[in-house]
N, C-alpha and C positions, 0 to 999 in steps of 0.2 A: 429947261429940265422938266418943266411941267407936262409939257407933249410928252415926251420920254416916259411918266411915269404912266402917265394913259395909256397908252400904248403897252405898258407891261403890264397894268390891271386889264386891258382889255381881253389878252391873252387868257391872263389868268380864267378871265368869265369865259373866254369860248372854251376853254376845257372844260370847264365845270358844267357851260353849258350841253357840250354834248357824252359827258358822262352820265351826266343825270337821262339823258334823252335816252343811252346804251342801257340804263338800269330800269326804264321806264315808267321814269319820274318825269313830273311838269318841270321843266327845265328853268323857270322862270322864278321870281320872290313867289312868296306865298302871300294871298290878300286874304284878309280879314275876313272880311262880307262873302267873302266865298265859304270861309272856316267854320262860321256860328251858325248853328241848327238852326234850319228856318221853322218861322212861327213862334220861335220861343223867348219867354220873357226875359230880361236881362240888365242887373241893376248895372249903374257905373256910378265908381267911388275917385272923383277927383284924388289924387294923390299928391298936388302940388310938384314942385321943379326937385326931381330924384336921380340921382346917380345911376344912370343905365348901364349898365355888361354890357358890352360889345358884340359878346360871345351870345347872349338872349337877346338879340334883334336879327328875329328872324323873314319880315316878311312886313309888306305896308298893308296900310288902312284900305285902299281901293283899289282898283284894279288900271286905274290910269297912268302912273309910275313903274309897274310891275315890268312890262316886256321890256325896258330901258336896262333892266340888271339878270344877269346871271341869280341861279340860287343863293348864292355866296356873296352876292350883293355887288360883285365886279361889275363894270360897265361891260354892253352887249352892241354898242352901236358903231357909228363907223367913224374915224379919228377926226373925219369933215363934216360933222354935225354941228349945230351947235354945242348942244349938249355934250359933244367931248371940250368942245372950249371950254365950257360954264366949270366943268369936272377940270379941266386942267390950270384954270385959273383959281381953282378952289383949293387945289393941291398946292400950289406956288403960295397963297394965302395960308395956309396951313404950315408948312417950313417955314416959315417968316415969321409968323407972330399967333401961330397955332385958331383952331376953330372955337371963337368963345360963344358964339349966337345958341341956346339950348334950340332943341327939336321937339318936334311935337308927336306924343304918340300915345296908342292904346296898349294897356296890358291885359293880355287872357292868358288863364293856365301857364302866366309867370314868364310866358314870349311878349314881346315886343314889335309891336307893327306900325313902322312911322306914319305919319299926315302928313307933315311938315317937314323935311330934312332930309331926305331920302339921298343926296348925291354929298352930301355931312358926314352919313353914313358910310357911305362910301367910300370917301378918301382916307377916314378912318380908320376902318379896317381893312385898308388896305395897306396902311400905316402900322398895323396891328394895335391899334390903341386899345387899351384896357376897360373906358368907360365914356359915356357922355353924357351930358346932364341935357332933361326934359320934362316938360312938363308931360304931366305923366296923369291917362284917366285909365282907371281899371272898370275892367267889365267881368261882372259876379255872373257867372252861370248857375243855374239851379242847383241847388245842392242834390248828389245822388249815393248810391250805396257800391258806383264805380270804382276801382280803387284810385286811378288816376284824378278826378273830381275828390275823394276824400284825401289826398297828399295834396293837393292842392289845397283844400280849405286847412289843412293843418300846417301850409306855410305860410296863409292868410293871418293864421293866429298867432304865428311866431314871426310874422313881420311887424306886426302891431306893436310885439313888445322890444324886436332887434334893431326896425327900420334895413335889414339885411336883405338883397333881395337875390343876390348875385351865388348862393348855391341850392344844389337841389340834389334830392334824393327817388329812392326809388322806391323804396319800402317805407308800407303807414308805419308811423311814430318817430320817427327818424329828429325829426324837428323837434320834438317833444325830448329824445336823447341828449342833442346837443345845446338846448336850451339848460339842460340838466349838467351837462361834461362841461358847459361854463362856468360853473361854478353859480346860475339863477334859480330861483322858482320860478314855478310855472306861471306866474302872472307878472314875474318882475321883469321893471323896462331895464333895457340897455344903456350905460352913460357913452358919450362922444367917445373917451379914454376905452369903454369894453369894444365900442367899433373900432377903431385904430389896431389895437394890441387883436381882435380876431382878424383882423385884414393882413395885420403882418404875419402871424402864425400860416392862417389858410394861403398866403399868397407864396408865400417859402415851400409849404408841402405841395401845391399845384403845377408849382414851375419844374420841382425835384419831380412828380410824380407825371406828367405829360411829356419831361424831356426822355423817360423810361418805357413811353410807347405807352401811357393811361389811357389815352384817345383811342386806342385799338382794343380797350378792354368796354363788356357790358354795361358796367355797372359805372353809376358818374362819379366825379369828382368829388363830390358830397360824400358819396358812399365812401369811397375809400379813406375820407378823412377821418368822417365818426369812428372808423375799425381803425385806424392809426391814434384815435385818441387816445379808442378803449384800452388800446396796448399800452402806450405810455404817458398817458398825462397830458390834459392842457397848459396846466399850468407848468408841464415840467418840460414840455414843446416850445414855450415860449421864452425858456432858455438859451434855447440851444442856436447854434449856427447853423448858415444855410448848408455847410459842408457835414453838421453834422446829423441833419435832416435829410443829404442825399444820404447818407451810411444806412439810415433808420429803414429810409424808403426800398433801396436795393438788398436788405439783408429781410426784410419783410415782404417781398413782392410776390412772393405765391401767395400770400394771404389775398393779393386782392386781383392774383386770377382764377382763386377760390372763387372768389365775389363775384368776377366779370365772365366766370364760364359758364354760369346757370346749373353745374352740376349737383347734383347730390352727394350727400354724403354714401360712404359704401361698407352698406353691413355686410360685415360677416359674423353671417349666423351662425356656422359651425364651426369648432376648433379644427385647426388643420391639423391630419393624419398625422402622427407621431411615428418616425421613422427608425427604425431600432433592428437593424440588420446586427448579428453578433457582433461583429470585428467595431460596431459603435458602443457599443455595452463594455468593451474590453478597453479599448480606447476612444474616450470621450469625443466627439467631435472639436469642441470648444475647449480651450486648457486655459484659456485665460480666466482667473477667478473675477465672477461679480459680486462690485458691491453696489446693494440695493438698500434704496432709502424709502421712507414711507412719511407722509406728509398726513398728519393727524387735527382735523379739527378740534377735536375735545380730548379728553382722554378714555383708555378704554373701561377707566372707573365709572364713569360720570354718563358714558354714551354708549348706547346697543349698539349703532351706527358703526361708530369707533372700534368698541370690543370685537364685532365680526372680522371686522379688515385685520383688526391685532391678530387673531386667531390663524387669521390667514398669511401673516407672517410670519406667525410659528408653524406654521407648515410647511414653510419656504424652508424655516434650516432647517428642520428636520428630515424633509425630502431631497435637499442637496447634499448635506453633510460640508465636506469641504470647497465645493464648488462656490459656495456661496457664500455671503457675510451678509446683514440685514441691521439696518441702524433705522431707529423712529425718531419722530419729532414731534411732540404734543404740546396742547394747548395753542396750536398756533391759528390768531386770526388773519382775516381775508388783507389786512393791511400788512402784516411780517410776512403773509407765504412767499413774499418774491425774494426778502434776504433769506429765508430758510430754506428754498431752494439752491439759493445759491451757497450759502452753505453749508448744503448737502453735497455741491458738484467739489466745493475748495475740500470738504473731506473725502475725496475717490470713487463720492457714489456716480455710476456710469448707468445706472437705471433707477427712474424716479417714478415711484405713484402715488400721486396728489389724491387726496379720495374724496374730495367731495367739488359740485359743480361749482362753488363760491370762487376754486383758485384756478379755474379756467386761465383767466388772464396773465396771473403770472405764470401758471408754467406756458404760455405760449412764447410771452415773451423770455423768460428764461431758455428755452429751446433753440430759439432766433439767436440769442446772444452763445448758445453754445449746440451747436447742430452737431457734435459727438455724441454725444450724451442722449440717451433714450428716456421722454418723458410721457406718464399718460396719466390721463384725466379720469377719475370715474363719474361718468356722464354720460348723458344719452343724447345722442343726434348731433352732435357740438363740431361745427364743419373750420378744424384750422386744420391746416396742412402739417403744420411743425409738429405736434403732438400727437398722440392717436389716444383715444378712448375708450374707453368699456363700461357696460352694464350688463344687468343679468333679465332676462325676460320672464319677471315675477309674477305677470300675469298668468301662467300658465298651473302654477301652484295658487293663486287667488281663487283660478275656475274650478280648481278640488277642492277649494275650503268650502266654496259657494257652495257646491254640490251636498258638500256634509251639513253647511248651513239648514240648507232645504229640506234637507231628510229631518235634523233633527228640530226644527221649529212646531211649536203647537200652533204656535196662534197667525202662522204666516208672515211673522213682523223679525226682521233681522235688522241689525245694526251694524255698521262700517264705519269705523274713525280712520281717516286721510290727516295726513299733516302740510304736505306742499301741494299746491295743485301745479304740478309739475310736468313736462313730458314723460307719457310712461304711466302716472300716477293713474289718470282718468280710466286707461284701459286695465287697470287691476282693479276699480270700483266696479266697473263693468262686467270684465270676467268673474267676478263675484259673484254679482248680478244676475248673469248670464249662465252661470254655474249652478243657483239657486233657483232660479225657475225654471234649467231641465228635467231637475225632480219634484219639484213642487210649483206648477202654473202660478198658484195664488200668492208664491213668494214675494215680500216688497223689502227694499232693504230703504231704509233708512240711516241717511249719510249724514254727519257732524264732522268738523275742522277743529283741530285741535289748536292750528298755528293765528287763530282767530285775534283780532287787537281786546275784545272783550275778554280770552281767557275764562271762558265759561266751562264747566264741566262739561265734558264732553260726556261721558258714562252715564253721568246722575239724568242729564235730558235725554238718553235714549230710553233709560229705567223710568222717565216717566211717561213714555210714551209706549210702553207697555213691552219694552223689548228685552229677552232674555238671553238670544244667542247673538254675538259681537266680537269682530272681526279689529283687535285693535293693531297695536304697533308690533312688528314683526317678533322681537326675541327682548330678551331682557341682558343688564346686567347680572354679573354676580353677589355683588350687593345689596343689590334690589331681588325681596325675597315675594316679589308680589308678582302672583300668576294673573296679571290681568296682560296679556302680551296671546300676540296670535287669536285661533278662534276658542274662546270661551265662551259658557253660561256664566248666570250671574242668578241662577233661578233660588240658591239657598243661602245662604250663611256667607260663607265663602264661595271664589269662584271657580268653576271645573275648565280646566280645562279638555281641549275636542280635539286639535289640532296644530300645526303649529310650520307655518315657512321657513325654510333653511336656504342663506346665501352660501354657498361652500367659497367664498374668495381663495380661503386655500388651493383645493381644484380650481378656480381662475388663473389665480396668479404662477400655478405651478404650468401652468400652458399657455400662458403667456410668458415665460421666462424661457421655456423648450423653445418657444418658437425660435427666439434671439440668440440660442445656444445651438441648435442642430440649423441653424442658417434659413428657416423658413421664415423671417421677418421680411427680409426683402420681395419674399413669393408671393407674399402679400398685397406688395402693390401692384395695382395695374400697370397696362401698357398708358393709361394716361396717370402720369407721375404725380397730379397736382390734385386728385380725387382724395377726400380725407377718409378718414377709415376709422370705421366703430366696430370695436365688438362687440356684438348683443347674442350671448349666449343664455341656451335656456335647460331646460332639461335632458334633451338628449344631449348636451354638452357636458352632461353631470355636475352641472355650476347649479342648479337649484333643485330642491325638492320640497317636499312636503308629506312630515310624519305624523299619525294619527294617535290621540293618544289610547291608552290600553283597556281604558274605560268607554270607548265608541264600540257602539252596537258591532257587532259582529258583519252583521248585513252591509252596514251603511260603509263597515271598512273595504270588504270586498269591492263594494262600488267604487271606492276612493283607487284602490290600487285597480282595480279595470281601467280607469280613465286614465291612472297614470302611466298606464303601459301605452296609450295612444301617444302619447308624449313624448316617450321614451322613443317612440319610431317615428315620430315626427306623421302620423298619419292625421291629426286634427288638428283645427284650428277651432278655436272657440266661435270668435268671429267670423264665422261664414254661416250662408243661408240666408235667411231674408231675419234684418233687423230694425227695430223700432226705438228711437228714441224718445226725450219728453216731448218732443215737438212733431216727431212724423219718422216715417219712413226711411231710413239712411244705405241699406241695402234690399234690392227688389228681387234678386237674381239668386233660388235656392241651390243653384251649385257653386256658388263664387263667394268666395271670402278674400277680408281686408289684405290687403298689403303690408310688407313690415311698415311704409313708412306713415299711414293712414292709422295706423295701429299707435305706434309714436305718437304721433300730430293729435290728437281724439279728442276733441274739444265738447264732444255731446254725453249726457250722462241717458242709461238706458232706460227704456221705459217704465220698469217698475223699480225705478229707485227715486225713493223720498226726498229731495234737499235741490242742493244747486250749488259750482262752479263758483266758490269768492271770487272777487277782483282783487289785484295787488293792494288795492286801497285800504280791503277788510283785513288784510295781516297783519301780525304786528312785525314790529320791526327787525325782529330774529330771521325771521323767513325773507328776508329781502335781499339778502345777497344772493341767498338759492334763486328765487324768483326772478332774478335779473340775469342772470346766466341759465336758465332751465326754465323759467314759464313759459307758457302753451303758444305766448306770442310770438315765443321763438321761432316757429316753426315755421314765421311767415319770411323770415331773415333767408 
């Protein structure tokens, strides 16, 4: 039987061998000594006798074994060699009493290139076997600012603590996630028991997830587990059966050809034309009444956040009338949103909006679990399939506060308190910024974090640094009887206010609700079905503005409403022309402005503004759910 089985690995190499030749690929293993940059230095870290993937031994040590194997490691030579004996008596030895002798091999960038073992290898995977144990030397390449070299040194450091070697990912931090979704710190080892119980979880979703065609998607196996965790739990995965991990996998599987298609997410910028021919005015399009739910972090006593969204649900029934019914949910944390969504669906609501980026997850997974039912996230850039998003483009009201900033500063010195450093957040410091030194050159603004772990005044260190006009937190309660909210002074007694940003969520939601009533939800999506979709509207959408108060100069208002007419027709962009940030140059080009998605993503703060970009580390722990679902890191996902 052993001839027989050579004979059918041989096959398998001369396909493989001349697919690869048709694609224009070395047909052959991959050698080492051929792979490593010459001239360059290169430590090796003994690893002792390690559990090798079958699936990461890709290619040998030298180049004197190589032309005997297909890429795929099948045999290439002819069935009267020796070398098909040696392999077919290897294979008869293997059925019998299986291959115990380890192999010998080097690890680079987490491949595997035998020394020793090479036709081991081979009857192995040709067996499909899972693993093989070898002594194992790694080879440390320099460290570089590559992204492939830094995923690599960050599985360097989560192998230290897992002894895991057998997944990978695509994207920096990845490792550093699921060292975290296991339930460790960042420096803690793995016991024997967390190897086993990860080997059975990840080997149940791999099998589910490659017999679904995984292998034909971008993104690896790794990837799509961390997004399968973030949905439902490790620990609540390691429940489950293998049949009820295929359910999870095939009712989830656009999420991870989100992941494996490289696309973007797809804004749209404008609300879609609202279509109002009489004979729809007399008779409704939609006659089926909604009810709509509203999914509240705080309450709207206690939160501006909160109160604007409320406001915007009293707008919903008063613009409906009988169309419509409207049910809230408050105080609910990032841990209840998934049973409060759910029920929100067991009470009839058929339209759900989650409003803050914290409950991303659950309503994804609530969506998955019920794909009737219309859920959305208020969030910016958040790429799932199941759910659709929205925000509002505040920057564009930032760059007229700026404007009035700079007009009305003496001493050239403005203040900006930020709370998240979030997608979105950076390019409203900036249009600020940017808005402030159109009318005044010499303008600097000076930037403090409110969401800080010290908790320091945020106002009192700007008032010592000599600053009087301050851009703080967007609107106020009604509770809260203090005008320190939008652009104020602070130059007397009390503070004046200048200005002031308005989200209209009401006008949001009342056009996103039209959309799903007059049938243009579906127009929505593209011809490619699995692109997620944001709304990011902005002023000419009528979702935000910005009013002046009654005591701004005369002059300085007229400027304010000039620019906001540019808005209003969509003829400016703050961001265009040539721009400088704290470190250099970021636009060279004076006819060309940023992109919506470079606008999103803005990881640099502008040149004359004072401060600097926290790291998650410096927040306190309030702002960390926001930050995990909406920091800047996201954007690399």
């Amino acid at each position: 039987m052993s001839i027989i089985d050579y004979d059918k690995a041989h096959k398998l190499g001369k396909k493989d061998y001349q697919a690869r030749l048709l694609q224009g690929q070395s047909p052959t293993l991959k050698v080492l000594d051929d792979i490593l940059p010459y001239n360059q230095h290169y430590a090796e870290v003994p690893l002792g006798l390690v559990q090798i993937p079958i699936d990461r031994i890709v290619g040998t040590r030298t180049g004197g074994r190589s032309n005997a194997f297909a890429g795929n490691f099948m045999p290439i030579l002819s069935d009267k060699t020796e070398f098909a004996h040696k392999w077919a008596n290897l294979s008869d030895s293997h059925e019998r009493e299986g291959i115990r002798d380890p192999i010998k091999a080097y690890e680079y960038m987490n491949e595997f290139y035998v020394e020793e073992g090479n036709k081991r290898v081979s009857v192995l995977k040709y067996f499909d076997a899972v693993s093989v144990m070898g002594n194992v030397v790694r080879i440390l390449p320099p460290r570089t600012e590559e992204k492939s070299n830094r995923i690599y040194y960050e599985f360097v450091d989560f192998y230290e603590h897992s002894k895991i070697n057998y997944i990978w990912f695509s994207n920096l931090g990845s490792f550093a996630k699921l060292q975290e979704a296991v339930g460790k710190g960042p420096e803690e080892a793995w016991s024997d028991d967390d190897r086993l119980d990860f080997s059975y979880i990840y080997s149940k979703f791999s099998a589910e997830y490659k017999a679904n065609g995984g292998d034909k998607l971008s993104l690896t196996t790794g990837d799509a587990f961390l997004a399968f965790v973030a949905l439902y739990g490790y620990k609540a995965l390691a429940d489950k059966t293998s049949n009820e991990i295929k359910e999870l996998v095939v009712k989830s599987w656009e999420e991870f050809m989100i992941g494996g298609s490289g696309k973007e997410v797809e804004l749209k910028m404008e609300p879609v034309q609202e279509r109002k021919p009489l004979l729809n005015r007399i008779l409704p399009i939609s006659t089926a009444k909604q009810k709509i739910a509203f999914i509240y972090e705080k309450t709207p006593g206690s939160s501006a956040w909160t109160y604007a969204h409320e406001l915007g649900r009293q707008h919903i029934e008063s613009t409906f009338f009988d169309e419509v019914s409207t049910v809230c949910y408050e105080n609910i944390t990032q841990e209840k949103a998934e049973e409060t969504i759910e029920k929100a669906i067991e009470d009839g609501c058929n339209i759900i909006f989650s409003t803050t980026p914290a409950f991303v997850t659950a309503s994804v997974k609530e969506a998955i679990a019920h794909p009737d039912v219309r859920i959305l996230n208020c969030s910016l850039n958040t790429s799932h399939r199941y759910i659709r998003t929205y925000y509002a483009r505040m920057y564009e009201a930032k760059f007229l506060m700026g404007a009035i900033a700079g007009a009305m500063a003496d001493n050239n010195r403005l203040g900006y308190i930020a709370d998240y450093p979030i997608l979105g957040c950076i390019a409203n410091i900036n249009a600020f910024a940017l808005g402030a030194k159109m009318v005044n050159p010499r303008a600097e603004v000076y930037l403090e974090w409110s969401r800080l772990k010290d908790n320091t005044d945020s106002l009192a260190k700007l008032q010592e640094k000599g600053v009087s006009i301050i851009s703080g937190k967007d609107m106020n309660i009604p509770e809260d009887s203090s005008r320190y909210f939008g652009l104020f002074s602070v130059e007397g007694v009390y503070p004046r206010s200048l200005a002031m940003p308005l989200w209209h969520w009401g006008k949001f939601y009342e056009r996103l609700i039209r959309t799903i009533m007059d049938g243009a939800w579906k127009n929505d999506e593209s011809a490619d079905a699995v692109k997620p979709i944001n709304y990011w509207w902005g002023m000419s959408g009528g979702v935000v503005d910005m009013i002046c108060s009654q005591s701004l100069p005369i002059g300085t208002k007229r400027l304010a409403d000039l620019l906001k007419k540019n808005f209003y027709t969509e003829s400016f962009n703050p961001f265009s022309g040539i721009l400088y940030s704290q470190t250099g140059i970021i636009q060279n080009e004076p006819e060309e402005g940023l992109s919506a998605k470079d606008i999103i993503a803005m990881d640099w703060l502008a040149e004359n503004v004072i401060g600097a970009i926290p790291s998650p580390v410096e927040l306190a722990e309030s702002a960390q759910p926001v930050i995990t679902q909406q920091g800047l890191e996201t954007a690399e996902r």
